[in-house]
Structures are given as C-alpha cells and as structure tokens.
C-alpha positions as CSV (number, residue, x, y, z in Angstrom):
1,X,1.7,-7.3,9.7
2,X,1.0,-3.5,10.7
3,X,1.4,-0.2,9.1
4,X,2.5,1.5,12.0
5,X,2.6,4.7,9.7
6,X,-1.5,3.8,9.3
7,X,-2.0,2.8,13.0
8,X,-1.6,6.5,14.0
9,X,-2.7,8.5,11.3
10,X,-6.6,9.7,12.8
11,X,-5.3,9.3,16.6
12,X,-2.2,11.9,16.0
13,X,-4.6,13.8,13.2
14,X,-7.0,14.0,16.5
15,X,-4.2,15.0,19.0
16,X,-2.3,17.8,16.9
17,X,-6.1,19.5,16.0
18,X,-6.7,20.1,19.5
19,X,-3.1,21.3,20.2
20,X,-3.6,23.9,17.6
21,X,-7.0,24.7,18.9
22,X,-5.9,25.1,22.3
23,X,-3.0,27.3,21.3
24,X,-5.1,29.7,19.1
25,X,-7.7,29.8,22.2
26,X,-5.0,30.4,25.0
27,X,-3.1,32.8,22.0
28,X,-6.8,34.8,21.2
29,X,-7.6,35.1,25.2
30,X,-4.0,36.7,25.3
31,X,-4.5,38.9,22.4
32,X,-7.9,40.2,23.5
33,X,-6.5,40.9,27.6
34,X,-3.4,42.9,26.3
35,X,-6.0,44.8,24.4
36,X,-7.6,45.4,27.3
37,X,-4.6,46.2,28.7
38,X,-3.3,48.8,26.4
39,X,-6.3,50.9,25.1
40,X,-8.6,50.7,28.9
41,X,-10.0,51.5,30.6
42,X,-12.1,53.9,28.2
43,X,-12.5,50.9,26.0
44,X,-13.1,47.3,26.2
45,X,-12.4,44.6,23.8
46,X,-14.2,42.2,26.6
47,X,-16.7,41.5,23.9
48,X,-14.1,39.5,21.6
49,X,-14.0,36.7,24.5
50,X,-17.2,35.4,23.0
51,X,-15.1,33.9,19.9
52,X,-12.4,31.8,21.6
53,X,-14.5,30.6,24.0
54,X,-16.9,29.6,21.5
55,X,-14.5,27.8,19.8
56,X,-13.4,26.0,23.4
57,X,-16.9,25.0,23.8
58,X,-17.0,23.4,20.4
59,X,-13.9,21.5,20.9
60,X,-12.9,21.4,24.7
61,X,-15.0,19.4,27.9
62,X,-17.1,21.3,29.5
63,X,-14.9,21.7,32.9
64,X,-12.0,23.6,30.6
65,X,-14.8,25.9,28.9
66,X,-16.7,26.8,32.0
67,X,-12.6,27.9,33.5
68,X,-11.8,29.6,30.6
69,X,-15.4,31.8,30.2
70,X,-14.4,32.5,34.5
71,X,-10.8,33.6,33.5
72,X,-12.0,36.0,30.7
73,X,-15.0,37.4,32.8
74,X,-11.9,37.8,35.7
75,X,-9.9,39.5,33.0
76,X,-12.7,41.8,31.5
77,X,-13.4,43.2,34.5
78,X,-9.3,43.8,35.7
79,X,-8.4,45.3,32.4
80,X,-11.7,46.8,30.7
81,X,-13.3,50.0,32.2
82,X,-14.0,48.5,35.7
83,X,-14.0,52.5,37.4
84,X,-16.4,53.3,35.1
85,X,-18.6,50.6,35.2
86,X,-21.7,50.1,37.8
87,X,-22.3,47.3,39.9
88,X,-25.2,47.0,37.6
89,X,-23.4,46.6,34.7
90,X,-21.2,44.1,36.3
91,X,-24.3,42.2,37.1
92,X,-25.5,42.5,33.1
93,X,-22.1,41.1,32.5
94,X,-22.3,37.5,34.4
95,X,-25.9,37.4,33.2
96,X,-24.7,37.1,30.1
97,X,-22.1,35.0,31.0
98,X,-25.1,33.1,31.4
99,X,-27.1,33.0,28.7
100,X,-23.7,32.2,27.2
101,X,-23.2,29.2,29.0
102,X,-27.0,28.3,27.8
103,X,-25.2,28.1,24.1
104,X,-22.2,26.0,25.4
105,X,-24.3,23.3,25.5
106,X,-25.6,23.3,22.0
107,X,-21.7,23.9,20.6
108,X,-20.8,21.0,23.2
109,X,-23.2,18.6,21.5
110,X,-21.3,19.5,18.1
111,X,-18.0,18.6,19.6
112,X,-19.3,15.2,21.0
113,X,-20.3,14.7,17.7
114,X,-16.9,15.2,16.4
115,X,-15.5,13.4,19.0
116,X,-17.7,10.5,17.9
117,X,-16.9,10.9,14.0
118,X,-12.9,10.4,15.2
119,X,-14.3,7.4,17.3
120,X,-15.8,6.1,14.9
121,X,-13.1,6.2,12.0
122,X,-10.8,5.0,14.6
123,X,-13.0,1.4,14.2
124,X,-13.5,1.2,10.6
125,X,-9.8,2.0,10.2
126,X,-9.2,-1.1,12.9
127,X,-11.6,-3.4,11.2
128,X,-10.5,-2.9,8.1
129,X,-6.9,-3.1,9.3
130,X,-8.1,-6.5,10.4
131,X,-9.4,-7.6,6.8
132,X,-6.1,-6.6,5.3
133,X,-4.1,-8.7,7.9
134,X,-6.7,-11.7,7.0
135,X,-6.1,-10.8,3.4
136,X,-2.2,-10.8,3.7
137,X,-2.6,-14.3,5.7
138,X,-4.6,-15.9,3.3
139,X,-2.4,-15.1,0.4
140,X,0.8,-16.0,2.0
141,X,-0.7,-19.4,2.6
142,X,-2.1,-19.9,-1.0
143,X,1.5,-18.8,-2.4
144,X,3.3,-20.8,0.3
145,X,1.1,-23.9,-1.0
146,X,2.8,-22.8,-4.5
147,X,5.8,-25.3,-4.5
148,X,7.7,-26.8,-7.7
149,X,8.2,-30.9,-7.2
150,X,11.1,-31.6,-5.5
151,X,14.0,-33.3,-7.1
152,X,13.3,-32.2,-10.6
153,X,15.0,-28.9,-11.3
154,X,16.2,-26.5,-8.3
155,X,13.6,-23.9,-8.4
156,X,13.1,-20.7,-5.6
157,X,10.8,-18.2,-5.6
158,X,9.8,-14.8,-2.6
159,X,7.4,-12.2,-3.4
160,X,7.8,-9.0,-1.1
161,X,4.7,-6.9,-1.3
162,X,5.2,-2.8,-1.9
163,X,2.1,-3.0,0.9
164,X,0.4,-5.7,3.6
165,X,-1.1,-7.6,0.6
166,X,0.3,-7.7,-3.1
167,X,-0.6,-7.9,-6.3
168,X,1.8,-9.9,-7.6
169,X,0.4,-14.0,-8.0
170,X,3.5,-16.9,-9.0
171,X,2.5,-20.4,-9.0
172,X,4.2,-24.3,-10.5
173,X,1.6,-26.5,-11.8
174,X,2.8,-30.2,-12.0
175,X,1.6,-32.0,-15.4
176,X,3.3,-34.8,-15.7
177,X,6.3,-36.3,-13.5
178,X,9.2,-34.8,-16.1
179,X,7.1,-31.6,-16.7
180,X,5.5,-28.8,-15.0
181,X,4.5,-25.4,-15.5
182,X,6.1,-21.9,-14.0
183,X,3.3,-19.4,-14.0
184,X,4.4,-15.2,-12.7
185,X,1.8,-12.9,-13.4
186,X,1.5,-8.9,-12.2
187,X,-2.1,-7.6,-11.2
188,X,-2.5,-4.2,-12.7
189,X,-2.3,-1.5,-9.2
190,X,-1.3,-3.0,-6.1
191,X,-2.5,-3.6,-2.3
192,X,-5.9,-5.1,-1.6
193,X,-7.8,-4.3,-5.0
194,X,-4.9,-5.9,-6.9
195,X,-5.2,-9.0,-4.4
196,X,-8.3,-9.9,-4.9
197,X,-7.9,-11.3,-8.2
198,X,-5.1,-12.8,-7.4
199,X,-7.5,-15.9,-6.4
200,X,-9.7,-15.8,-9.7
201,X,-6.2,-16.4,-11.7
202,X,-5.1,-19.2,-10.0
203,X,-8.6,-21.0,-10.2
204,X,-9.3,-20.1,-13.8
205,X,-5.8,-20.7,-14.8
206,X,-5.7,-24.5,-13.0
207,X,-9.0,-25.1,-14.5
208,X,-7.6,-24.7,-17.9
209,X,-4.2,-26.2,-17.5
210,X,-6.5,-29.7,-17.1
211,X,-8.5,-28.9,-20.5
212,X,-6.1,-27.8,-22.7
213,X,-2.5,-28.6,-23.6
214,X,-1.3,-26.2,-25.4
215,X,-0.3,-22.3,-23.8
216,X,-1.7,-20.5,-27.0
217,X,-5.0,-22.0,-26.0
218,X,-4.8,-21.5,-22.3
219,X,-4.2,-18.1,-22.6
220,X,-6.5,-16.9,-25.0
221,X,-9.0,-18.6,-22.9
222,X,-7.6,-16.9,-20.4
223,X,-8.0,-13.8,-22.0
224,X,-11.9,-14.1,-22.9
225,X,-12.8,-15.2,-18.8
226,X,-11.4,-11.9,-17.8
227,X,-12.4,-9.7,-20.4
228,X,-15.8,-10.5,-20.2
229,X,-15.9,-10.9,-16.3
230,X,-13.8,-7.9,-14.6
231,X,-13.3,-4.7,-15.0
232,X,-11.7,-3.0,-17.8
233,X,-8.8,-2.1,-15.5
234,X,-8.3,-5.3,-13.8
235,X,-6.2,-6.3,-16.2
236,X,-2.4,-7.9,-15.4
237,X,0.8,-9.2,-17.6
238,X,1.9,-13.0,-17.3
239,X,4.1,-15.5,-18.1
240,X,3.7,-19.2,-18.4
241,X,6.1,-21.3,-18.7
242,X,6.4,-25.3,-19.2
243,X,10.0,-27.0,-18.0
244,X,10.3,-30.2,-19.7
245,X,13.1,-32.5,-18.3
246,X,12.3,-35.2,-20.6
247,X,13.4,-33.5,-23.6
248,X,15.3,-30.6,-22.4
249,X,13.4,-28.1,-23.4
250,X,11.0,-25.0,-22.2
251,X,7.8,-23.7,-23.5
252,X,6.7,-20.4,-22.8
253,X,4.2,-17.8,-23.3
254,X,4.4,-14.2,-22.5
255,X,1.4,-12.3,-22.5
256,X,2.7,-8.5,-21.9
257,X,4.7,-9.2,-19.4
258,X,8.5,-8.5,-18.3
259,X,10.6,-10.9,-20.4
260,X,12.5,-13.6,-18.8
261,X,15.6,-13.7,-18.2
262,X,18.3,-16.6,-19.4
263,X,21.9,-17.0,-18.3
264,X,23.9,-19.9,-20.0
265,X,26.6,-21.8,-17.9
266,X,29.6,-21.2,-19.6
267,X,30.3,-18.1,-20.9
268,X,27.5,-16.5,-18.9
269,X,25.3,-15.2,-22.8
270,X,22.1,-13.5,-22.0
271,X,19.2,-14.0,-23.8
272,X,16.0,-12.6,-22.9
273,X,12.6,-14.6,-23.2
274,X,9.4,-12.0,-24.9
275,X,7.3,-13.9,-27.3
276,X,3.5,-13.9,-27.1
277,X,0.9,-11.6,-26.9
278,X,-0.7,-8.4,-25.1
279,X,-1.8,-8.4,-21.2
280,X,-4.7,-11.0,-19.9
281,X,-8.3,-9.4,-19.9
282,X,-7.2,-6.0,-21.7
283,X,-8.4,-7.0,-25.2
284,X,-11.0,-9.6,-26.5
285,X,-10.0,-11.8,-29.1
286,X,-6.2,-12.0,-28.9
287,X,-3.8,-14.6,-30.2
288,X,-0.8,-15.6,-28.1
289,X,2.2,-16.6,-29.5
290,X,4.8,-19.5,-28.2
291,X,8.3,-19.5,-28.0
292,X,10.4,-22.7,-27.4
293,X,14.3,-23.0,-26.4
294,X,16.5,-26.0,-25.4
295,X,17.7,-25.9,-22.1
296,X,21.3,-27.1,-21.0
297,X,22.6,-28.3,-17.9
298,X,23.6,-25.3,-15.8
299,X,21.3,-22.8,-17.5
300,X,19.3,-20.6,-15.3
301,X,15.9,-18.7,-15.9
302,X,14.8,-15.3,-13.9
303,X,11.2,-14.5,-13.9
304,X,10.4,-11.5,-12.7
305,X,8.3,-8.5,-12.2
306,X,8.6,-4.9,-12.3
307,X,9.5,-4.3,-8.4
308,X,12.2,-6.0,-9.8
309,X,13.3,-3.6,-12.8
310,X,12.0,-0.8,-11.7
311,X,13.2,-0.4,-8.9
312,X,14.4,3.4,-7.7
313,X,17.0,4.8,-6.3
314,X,16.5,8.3,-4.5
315,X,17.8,9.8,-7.7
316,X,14.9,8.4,-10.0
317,X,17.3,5.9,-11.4
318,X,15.8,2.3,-12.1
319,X,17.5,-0.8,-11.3
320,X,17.1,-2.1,-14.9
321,X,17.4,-5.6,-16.5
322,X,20.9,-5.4,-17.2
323,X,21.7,-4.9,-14.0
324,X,19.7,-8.0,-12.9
325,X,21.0,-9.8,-15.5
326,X,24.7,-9.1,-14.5
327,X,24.1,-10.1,-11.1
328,X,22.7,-13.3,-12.0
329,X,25.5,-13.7,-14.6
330,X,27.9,-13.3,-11.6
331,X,26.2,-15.3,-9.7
332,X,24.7,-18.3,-11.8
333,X,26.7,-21.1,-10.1
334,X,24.6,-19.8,-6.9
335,X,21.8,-22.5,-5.4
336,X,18.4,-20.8,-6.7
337,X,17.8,-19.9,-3.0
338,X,20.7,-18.4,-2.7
339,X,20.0,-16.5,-6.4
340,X,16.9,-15.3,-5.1
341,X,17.6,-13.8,-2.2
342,X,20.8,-12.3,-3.5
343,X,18.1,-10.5,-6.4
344,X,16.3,-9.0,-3.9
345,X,18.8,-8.1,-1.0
346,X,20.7,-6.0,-4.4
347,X,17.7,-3.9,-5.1
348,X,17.0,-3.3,-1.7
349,X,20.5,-1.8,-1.3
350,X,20.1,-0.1,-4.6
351,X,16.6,1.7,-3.4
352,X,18.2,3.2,-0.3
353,X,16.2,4.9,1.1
354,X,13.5,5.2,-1.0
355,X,10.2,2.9,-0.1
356,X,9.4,-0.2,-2.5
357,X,6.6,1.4,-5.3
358,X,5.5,-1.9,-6.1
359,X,5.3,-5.4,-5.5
360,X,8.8,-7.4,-6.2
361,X,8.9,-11.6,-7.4
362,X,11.4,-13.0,-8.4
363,X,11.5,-16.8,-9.3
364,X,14.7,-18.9,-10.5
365,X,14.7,-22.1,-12.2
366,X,18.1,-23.6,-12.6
367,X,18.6,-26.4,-14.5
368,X,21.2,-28.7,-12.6
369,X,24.5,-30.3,-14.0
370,X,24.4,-33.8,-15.1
C-alpha cells in the first residue's frame, strides 16, 4: 500500500525549488539588462550579473551557467557604456568572466552536493517506504490469523488503519470449546510507533491467558509487563472479553477503554459495557475490576475504538456512540458481517471529506437465535 501523497513529496519539493530558482535568475538577468537599458550608457549595472549567475552556478549544470554568464556578458556590453569603453576594457571584462568561471566550479561542487542530499533522501524515504509496506503485511497477516471458532456465535471484525500500519490490535482466544475470549485494544498514537507493540500485546497477553483464569489477574499482570518494560507513553486502552455459551453469560474487563456497546433483540435497549480499571502500562499497581451480564439469544455486542466515535465531519462534529448505537439498533437483525461493514461504510459517509484521524475497529459478536 502507497502514500502517493509521500511518494512525491522530496521529488516535487526538488522540481518546484529549481522552478523558482530559475525564474528569480531569468527575472534578476531581466531586471539588471533593463537597467542597463534605461540609465546607459553613462552607467552600468553589468556588475549585478555576478549574483544571479552565482546563484545558477550553485543550482544549475554547468552548460546552463556557462550560457547564461555569455548572455549577460552579450547584454553588458549592448546596453552598458559600450561607446565609452576601450577595447581594453572589454578585454578586462571577459578576463574576468574568467576568473569567474574559476569560482563556478567551487559553487558547482555545492550544488552536486545538494543534488546528492535530495538523492539521497529520495532512498531513505524509499527504504523506509519499504519497511512500512513490510510492517503493514505483517500485521494484516497476524490480525487475519485472529479468527473466532466457527459455529459458536457469529462474530466479524475489520480494522481500517488512519495510515499504512495501525495501531489498533483485536484478537479471539479460544479456551475451551463453549468459551473464548474477545480482546480490542487501542495503542496510544498511531502508524508505525503505535504498531510495534502491537506484537508485544498479543504475545504477553496469550502467555497469560494460559496462566491465569481470571481477567482481574490477567490484566493487572498485564499492567506491571508494560509499565516496567516500555515507555511511559506506550501506553494503550483495552477490553477483554470472555463469551461463554455454556452458561449464557459474558465476562468482561475494561481497562480505560471505549465501552462496549449492547443491543437487546426485542425492543432494541442499550446498555453500554465500562467496568474495570485505568489504561495497560500507564500506572503500576492497578486493580481491574470485572463486570458480568447474561446474554440472550439475539443480543449483539459492539467493540470498538475511537476511529469509531470520534470520527469528524468537516464541521468538527463527532460521530458519537449514540449514533453507533442507533445504527446497530436499526440494524441488529443484520449478519455480524453485514453489521460491520455497515459501521464503517456510515462513518465513512459521515467524515466526507475529511481524512480518517485515527485508526477504526470495530468487532461484533451476535449471539444467534435458538
């Protein structure tokens, strides 16, 4: 996936410097001969050709330098005091055409140098659109390899990245064959930085899913990984959530994160999912609390993130949770496919044309009808 706005940034920076340059060289040659023009021949401005074609050397080849330094010479001596000049100090002029060409050379190793700087930034910014593009592979696969069992609830999920890679992580962690676990979680920033840890969660988190049982415990283990291994910023909001067919019922955990949304079947009630605790790796020694509901046939749960809600339109107004929740509510008899896609295809049409500011999940879990 390319940024076509990135692709051409230095190449078109490059290309509209030395349009400009050439225009204030072709524009200061101009000035200079109408000079000439006006106040000669008793006085000559010839001496103010030195600075534009100093500034060709430094920025043109050498072939357009060595034409412009003739042209100005040609118009020095057509417009400056040629009847009362000498052949001698004609002469004194091209020898110092000369020794000017002599500088050329120095101010022509400058502009190679330039020339090379551009070059150069031209392949770091293609190697390291090259990484990102690896980066973006590899964490489609891993969330492609993120799949709920089949046959057990009809569960969707699509995360759309505000840039090539995202920030955003979702994941379904089988326990048992009537259980498994929902996991969203929202990487403090976004793009490549925020991607990276996207990785450590899912390992740390999978690890601890097969030591402890209960989410209090996995997340305040959690908790204490990242806060003593990461940054104080890298920091991100999660929810984790444990679907059990067997008896009906869902576990969950939300540590600082958006909270999820519930629709019921019948008469479409809302009811929005929030307890636990702060954001993973922000504070050391937090407690996470746990919240339990029963589930019915029919019910459906939205888990979310804030590309989601907050969402813009061009005149600053957010998308919101109650307007998510009243599509869903419309729309809860919908296949979870069909939910998700319908979630994100509204706040595309509600952004307009403003660009995505971050990240968008969205994962439904509906619970079928007996």
């Amino acid at each position: 996936m390319r940024n076509s706005h990135d692709d051409g940034t230095i190449d078109s920076l490059e290309l509209r410097i030395k349009r400009v340059e050439s225009v204030l060289i072709l524009l200061s040659i101009a000035a200079i001969a109408s000079g000439d023009y006006l106040f000669g021949p008793r006085i000559s401005l010839g001496y103010l050709y030195l600075i534009p074609l100093s500034y060709s050397a430094l920025t043109h080849p050498w072939s357009i330098t060595v034409v412009l330094v003739t042209v100005c010479v040609v118009l020095r001596e057509t417009f400056g005091p040629f009847a009362y000049a000498s052949w001698a100090l004609i002469a004194r002029d091209w020898i110092l055409v000369g020794a000017f060409l002599a500088v050329v050379t120095t101010l022509h190793r400058l502009g190679a140098a330039r020339a090379a700087f551009f070059r150069q930034a031209r392949e770091q910014r293609d190697e390291l659109r090259r990484e990102v593009e690896m980066a973006a592979a590899i964490q489609r696969q891993i969330l492609d390899q993120h799949r709920p069992p089949e046959g057990l609830l009809d569960v969707a999920a699509s995360m759309i990245p505000a840039k090539v890679v995202g920030g955003d992580y979702y994941d379904f962690i089988p326990l048992t064959p009537r259980r498994f676990g929902v996991v969203i979680a929202d990487v403090a920033g976004k793009g490549l930085p925020a991607a990276l840890l996207m990785p450590a969660v899912k390992i740390a988190l999978r690890t601890l899913v097969s030591e402890y049982y209960a989410l209090s415990d996995i997340l305040r283990q959690l908790n204490g990984i990242f806060v003593e291994n990461s940054p104080a910023a890298s920091y991100f909001t999660m929810v984790c959530a444990v679907f059990d067919a067997e008896r009906s019922r869902l576990v969950y955990s939300n540590a600082g994160h958006l909270p999820v949304l519930r629709v019921r079947p019948t008469a479409g009630e809302v009811e929005w999912l929030a307890t636990g605790g702060t954001a993973i790796g922000l504070l050391p020694d937090v407690e996470f609390e746990t919240g339990q509901v029963d589930v019915e046939p029919g019910d459906v749960f939205v888990f979310y993130t804030d590309g989601i809600s907050e969402a813009h339109d061009e005149a600053g107004l957010e998308f919101g949770r109650d307007r998510l929740a009243a599509l869903v509510t419309e729309h809860r008899r919908e296949r979870a496919q069909a939910l998700v896609s319908l979630v994100h295809s509204a706040v595309t049409r509600f952004r307009g044309g403003e660009p995505p500011f971050d990240d968008a999940t969205v994962i439904v879990v509906r619970i079928p009808n007996s």
